[in-house]
C-alpha positions in Angstrom: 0.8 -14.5 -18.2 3.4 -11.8 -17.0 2.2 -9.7 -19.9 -1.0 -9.8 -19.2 -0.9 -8.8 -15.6 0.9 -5.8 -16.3 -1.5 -4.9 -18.7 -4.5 -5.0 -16.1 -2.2 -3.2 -13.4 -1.0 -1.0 -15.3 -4.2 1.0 -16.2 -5.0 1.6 -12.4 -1.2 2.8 -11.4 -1.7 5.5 -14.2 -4.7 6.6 -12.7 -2.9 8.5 -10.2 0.1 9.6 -12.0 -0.4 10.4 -15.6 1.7 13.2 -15.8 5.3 13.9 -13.9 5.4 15.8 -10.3 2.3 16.2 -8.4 -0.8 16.4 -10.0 -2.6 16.8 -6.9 -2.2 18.8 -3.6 -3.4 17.1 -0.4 -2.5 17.6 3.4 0.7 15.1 3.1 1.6 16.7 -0.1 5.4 18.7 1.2 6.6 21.7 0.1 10.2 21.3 -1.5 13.1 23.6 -2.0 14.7 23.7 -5.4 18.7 22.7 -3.5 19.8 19.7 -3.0 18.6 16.8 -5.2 19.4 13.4 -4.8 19.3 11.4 -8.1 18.2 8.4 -9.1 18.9 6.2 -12.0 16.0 4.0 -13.9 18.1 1.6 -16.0 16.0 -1.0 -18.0 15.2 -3.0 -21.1 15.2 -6.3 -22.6 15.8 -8.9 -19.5 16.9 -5.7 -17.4 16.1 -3.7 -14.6 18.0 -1.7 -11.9 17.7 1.2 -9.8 20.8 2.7 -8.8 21.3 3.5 -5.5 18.9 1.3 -4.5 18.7 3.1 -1.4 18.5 7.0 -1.9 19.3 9.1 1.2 17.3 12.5 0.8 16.9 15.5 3.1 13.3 16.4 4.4 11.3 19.0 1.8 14.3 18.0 -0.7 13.5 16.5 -3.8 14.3 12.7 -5.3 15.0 13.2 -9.3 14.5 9.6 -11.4 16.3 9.6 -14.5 15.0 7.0 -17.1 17.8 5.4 -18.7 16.0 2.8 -21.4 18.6 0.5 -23.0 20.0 1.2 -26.7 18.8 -0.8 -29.3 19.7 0.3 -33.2 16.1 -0.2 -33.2 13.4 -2.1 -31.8 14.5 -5.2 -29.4 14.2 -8.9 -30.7 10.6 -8.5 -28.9 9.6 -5.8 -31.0 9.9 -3.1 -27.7 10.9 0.1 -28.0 12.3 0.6 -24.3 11.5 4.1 -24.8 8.3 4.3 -25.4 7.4 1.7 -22.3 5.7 3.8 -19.2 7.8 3.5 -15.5 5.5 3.9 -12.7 7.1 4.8 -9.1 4.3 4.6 -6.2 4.6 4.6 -2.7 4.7 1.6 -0.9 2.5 1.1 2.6 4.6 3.1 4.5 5.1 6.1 1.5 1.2 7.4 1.7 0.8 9.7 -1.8 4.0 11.9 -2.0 5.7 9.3 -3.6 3.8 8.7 -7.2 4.9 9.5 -10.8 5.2 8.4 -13.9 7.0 8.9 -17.3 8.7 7.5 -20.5 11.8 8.3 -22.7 15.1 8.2 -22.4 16.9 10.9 -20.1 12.9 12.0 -18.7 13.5 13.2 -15.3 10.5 12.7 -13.1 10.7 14.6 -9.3 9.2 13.9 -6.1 9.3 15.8 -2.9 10.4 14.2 -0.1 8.5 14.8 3.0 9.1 15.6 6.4 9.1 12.2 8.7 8.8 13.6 11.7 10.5 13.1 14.8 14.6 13.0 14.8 15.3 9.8 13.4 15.6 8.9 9.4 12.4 7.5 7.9 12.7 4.4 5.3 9.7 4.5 2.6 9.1 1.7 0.0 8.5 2.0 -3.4 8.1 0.2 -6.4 9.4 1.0 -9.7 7.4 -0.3 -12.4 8.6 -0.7 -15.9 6.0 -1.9 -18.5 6.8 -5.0 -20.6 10.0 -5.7 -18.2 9.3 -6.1 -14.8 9.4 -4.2 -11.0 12.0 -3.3 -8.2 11.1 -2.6 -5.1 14.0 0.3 -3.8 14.0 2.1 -0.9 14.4 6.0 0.2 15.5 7.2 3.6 14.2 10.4 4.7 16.4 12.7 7.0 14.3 15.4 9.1 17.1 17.2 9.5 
């Protein structure tokens, strides 16, 4: 049952986000510099999945770098999954609008997003949920500092 509800979500989440970075520009699309990325960590594979930190603190206009990190196997898993040929989806939650969506497989594939400014003086949190096909989802957290 799990399988098959990925499949059939899976197909509209890549609608969006085929391809890594922003493949669309749109009034809420921001305008990063190239200093001061904050990384992310995508670790996952049979019977795992973890984002590390699961909160990421970024800068306004700074940009969020996911690494993909698929588990080792000599081969193909006991499932017959190659981890790195599975596609992670990261979209924006409710509160995240479109600057947060990307996609990607492979292991050490960096995928960036731009972190916008929040507005206002006080740190924004966004939601967002990592989707890893055949394994599962995480939903992590980034907080957004306008200054």
């Amino acid at each position: 049952m799990r399988k098959s509800l990925m499949l059939l979500l899976f197909p509209l989440l890549l609608t969006a986000c085929a391809t890594p970075g922003y493949t669309e520009i749109s009034d809420d699309t921001p305008t990063c510099t190239t200093t001061g990325k904050s990384p992310v960590n995508i670790f996952y594979g049979d019977s795992q999945l973890k984002v590390e930190p699961s909160v990421v603190k970024v800068k306004k206009n700074r940009m969020i770098e996911f690494t993909l990190k698929p588990q080792k196997f000599a081969g193909i898993d006991p499932e017959g999954v190659d981890y790195n040929e599975v596609i992670v989806a990261i979209t924006g939650k409710k509160t995240a609008g479109n600057w947060l969506n990307v996609s990607g497989k492979g292991n050490g594939t960096k995928l960036e997003v731009c972190a916008p400014d929040p507005g206002g003086k006080e740190v924004r949190v966004y939601e967002y949920m990592v989707i890893v096909q055949e394994v599962g989802q995480l939903d992590p957290r980034a907080e957004v500092d306008p200054d």
